[in-house]
Phi, psi and omega in degrees: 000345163301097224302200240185157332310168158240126189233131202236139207196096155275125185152177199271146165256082197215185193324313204289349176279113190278090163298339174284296207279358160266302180337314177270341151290324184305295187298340186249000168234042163330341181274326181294161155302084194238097231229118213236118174214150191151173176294131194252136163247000196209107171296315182317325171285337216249274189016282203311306175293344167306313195298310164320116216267358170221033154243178209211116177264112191219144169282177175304181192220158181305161176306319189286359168258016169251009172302289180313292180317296168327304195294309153326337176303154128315295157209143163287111182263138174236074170300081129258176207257165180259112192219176148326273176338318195262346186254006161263347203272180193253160181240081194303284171335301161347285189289339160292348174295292178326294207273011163253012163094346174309169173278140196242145140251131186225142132288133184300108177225175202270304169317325182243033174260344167237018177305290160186128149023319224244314180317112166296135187235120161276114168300166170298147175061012178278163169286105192273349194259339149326288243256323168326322192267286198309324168301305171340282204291349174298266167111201203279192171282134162283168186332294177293318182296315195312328212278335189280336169293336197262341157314281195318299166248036169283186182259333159320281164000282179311321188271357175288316209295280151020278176279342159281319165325247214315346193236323209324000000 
C-alpha cells in the first residue's frame, strides 16, 4: 500500500546501517517509499530514523517471507556505513536481493563488488538517491541472468565451482 518507488532494506538494525546516507536518500526521493526491516538491535538507530516522514520501520518478517518483500521492492538497498566490520561480513541480503532479480543499490565494500554486475556500488561521497533513480531506470534484472545468477550461487552451483578449482 506504500507509495512508489519502494526501496527496501532487509537486515539487523543496528550501527552497521548508515543512518545519513538513508537520510540523504529520504531527502533526495521524498516520494519515495523507503522501508527498513529487521531485528532492530540498535534503538539509537531506529531514533535517527523516525523523524523521517518516508521510512517505514517494520519488525522482521519470517524467512520464508522475504523472498515476497524483496520482490514487491522497486529496488533494494544496502546503506552501510564503511568499517572493519561491514568490509569483512559476507553480504547474504545481496545476494537475496539478486536472486529475486531487483535492483540492488550498495555500498561500495570489497564483499559486493563481485556479487553481480547489475549491484550499483556508491562510491564515499557519491549520491546513493543518484544511484537509485539510475536503478529505477534499469529496472529488474533479466530473466536469463536471474536464472544464471541463481545456477551460479545455488550449493550445486557452488559445488561445481569447486570441484573445478580442485580437479581444473
Amino acid at each position: 500500500a506504500l507509495p512508489r518507488p519502494r526501496l527496501l532494506y532487509v537486515g539487523a538494525i543496528h550501527e552497521r546501517l548508515n543512518t545519513d546516507t538513508i537520510r540523504e536518500i529520504s531527502e533526495g526521493l521524498p516520494k519515495a517509499s523507503i522501508v527498513v526491516v529487521g531485528p532492530i538491535l540498535s534503538p539509537e538507530v531506529v531514533k535517527k530514523l523516525q523523524p523521517l516522514a518516508n521510512v517505514h520501520i517494520h519488525d522482521p518478517l519470517p524467512h520464508a517471507e522475504v523472498g515476497g518483500l524483496i520482490h514487491g521492492a522497486d529496488v533494494c538497498l544496502m546503506p552501510h556505513h564503511r568499517n572493519a566490520l561491514t568490509e569483512s561480513m559476507s553480504p547474504l541480503k545481496v545476494y537475496e536481493y539478486c536472486a529475486t532479480g531487483r535492483p540492488v543499490v550498495a555500498t561500495d565494500l570489497a564483499p559486493v563488488r563481485t556479487v553481480h554486475g547489475m549491484v550499483r556500488l556508491v562510491a564515499e561521497g557519491a549520491s546513493f538517491a543518484d544511484a537509485i533513480r539510475k536503478a529505477l531506470n534499469d529496472g529488474p534484472m533479466p530473466e536469463d541472468d536471474r536464472q544464471a545468477f541463481l545456477m551460479r550461487n545455488s550449493w550445486q552451483g557452488r559445488h561445481e565451482q569447486i570441484l573445478d578449482l580442485a580437479l581444473g
